[in-house]
N, C-alpha and C positions, 0 to 999 in steps of 0.2 A: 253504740260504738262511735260514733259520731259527734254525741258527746263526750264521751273520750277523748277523742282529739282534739274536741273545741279549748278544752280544758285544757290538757295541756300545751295548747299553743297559746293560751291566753296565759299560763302561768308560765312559761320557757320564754317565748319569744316577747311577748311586749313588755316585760321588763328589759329581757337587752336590750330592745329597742331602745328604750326612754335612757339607760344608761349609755349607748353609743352615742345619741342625740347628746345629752348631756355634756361627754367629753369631746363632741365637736364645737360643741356653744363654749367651751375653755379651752381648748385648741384654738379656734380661729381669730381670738383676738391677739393671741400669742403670733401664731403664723403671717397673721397682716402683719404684726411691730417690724416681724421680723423681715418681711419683705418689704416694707417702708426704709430700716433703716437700712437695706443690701443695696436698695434706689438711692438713697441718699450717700452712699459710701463711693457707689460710680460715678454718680452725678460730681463728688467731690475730688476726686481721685485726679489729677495730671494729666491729661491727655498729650499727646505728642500732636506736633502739627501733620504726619504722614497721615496716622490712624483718622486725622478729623478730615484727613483729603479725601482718603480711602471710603470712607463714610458719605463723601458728599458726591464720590463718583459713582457709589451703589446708587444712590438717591438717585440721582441724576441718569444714569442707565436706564434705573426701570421705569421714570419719567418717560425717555425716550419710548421705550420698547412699547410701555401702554398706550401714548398716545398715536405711535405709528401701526399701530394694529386697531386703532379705533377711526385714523382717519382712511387708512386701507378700508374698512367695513362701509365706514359711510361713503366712498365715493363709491362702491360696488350698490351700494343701494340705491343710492340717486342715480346712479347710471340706471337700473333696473328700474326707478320709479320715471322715468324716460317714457321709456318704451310701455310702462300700463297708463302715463297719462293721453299717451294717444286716444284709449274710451275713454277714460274718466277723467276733468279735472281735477277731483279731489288729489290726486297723485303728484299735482303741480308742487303742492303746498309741502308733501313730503320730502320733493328734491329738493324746494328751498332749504327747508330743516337741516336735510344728512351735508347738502352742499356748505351751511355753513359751520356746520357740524365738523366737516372733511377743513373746512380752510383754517377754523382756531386750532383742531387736534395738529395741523400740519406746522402751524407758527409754533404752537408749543413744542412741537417735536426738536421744528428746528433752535430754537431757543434752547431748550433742554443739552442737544448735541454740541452746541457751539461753546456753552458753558463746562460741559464735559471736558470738552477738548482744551481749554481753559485751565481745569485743574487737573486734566494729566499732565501740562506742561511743567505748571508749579509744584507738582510732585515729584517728575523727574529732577526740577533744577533742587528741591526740598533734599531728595535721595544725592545727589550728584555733592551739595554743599555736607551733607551727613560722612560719605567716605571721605571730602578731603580734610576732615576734623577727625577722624577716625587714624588717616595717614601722617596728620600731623601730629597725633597726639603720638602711634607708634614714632615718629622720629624722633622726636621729645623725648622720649625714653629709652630708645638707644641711646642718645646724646649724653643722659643721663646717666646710664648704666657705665658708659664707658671713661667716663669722667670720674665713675666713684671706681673704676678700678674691675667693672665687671668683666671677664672676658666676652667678646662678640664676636658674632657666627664670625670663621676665619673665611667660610666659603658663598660670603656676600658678597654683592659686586662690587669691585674697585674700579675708576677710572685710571686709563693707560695714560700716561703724559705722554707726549712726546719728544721725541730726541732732538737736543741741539744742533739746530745747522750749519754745518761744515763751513769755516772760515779759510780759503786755499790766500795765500803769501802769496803776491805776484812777484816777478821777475824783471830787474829793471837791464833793458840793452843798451849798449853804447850807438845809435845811429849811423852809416856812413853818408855824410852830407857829400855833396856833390859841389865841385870847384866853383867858387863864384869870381866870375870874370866879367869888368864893366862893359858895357856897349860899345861907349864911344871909342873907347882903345883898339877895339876889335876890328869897328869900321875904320877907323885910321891904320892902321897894318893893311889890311886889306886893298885901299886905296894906293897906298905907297905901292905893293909888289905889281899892283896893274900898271901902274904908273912906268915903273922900270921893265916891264916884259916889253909894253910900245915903242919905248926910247931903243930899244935893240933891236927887234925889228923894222925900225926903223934906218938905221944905221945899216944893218945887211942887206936892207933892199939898195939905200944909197947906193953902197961899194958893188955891187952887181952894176947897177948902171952904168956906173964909172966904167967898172972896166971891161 
C-alpha cells in the first residue's frame, strides 16, 4: 500500500514540481525586467514640487518620532541605571552610554523637527503660489471668453461705483454797508455845539445879575 502511494506521489507530484520550478525560473527574469523598468518609469516621471515636500515631511516626521522615542528610552534607563550603580559600578558605564545615547537622539529629534517646520512653511507658500496661478489662469479665461463674445455668469459680482456729488449754485446778496462818516468832522461839530451851549449860558447868568 505504501508503495502505492510512494509511486504515485513520485510520479503525480515531482514532475509538477520540476514543471512549476521551471515556469518560475522564466517567470522571474520577466517579473524583475518588469519591475526594473516600473522603477525606472517613476524614477523618471515629473515630480511636482508639493509631492517632493510631502515626501520629505513623512521622512522627516518619522525621523522625529524615532528618535524621540529612543531618546525617551534612554534617559528612562540611565535614570534607572542611577539608582543600581549605587551596588555596582559596572552601572556607571551604562548611564554614560544611554546618557549619550539620550543627548544625540535629542539633537537629532530636534534637528529633524526644525527642519520639518521648514518645509511645512515652503509648502504652504508652495500651495498658496499653486491657487493664485489657478486664479489667475481662471481670470485669463473669463477675459477671454468674454472678449470672443462668450456669455458670462450675469450673477457674478460687479462693483457699485459711486454716485456723483452734488454740486449746490450758491447765491450772491447785495450787503447793507453801514454809513461811513470821517472822524475829524465829527469831532469838529461836536466841539462847535459845546462851544455855543457855554456862550448862552453864559449870557443868562450875566442878565440875572444885572438885573
Amino acid at each position: 500500500m505504501f508503495l502505492i502511494i510512494a509511486g504515485l506521489w513520485l510520479w503525480v507530484f515531482i514532475p509538477s514540481w520540476f514543471k512549476r520550478s521551471q515556469e518560475r525560473q522564466t517567470a522571474n527574469p520577466s517579473a524583475r525586467q518588469l519591475r526594473r523598468e516600473a522603477r525606472a518609469a517613476r524614477a523618471a516621471a515629473p515630480r511636482s514640487a508639493i509631492s517632493n515636500l510631502a515626501e520629505r515631511n513623512f521622512r522627516l516626521s518619522m525621523t522625529q518620532k524615532i528618535f524621540s522615542t529612543i531618546s525617551f528610552f534612554s534617559l528612562a534607563t540611565s535614570i534607572a541605571s542611577i539608582f543600581l550603580a549605587v551596588s555596582q559600578i559596572f552601572y556607571w558605564i551604562v548611564t554614560f552610554i544611554f546618557s549619550a545615547i539620550f543627548v544625540a537622539s535629542w539633537v537629532i529629534a530636534r534637528t529633524a523637527k526644525r527642519k520639518n517646520l521648514d518645509v511645512l512653511a515652503r509648502a504652504s507658500k508652495s500651495r498658496s503660489n499653486v491657487f493664485a496661478s489657478v486664479a489667475n489662469s481662471l481670470r485669463y479665461e473669463d477675459a477671454q471668453s468674454s472678449i470672443a463674445g462668450i456669455p458670462v455668469d450675469t450673477r457674478a459680482w460687479e462693483p457699485n461705483h459711486l454716485p456723483a456729488p452734488r454740486q449746490r449754485i450758491g447765491e450772491l446778496e447785495l450787503p447793507t454797508l453801514a454809513e461811513v462818516v470821517e472822524i475829524e468832522e465829527r469831532v469838529i461839530k461836536k466841539s462847535q455845539a459845546t462851544l455855543d451851549s457855554t456862550a448862552l449860558d453864559e449870557i443868562l447868568r450875566r442878565r440875572r445879575a444885572n438885573g
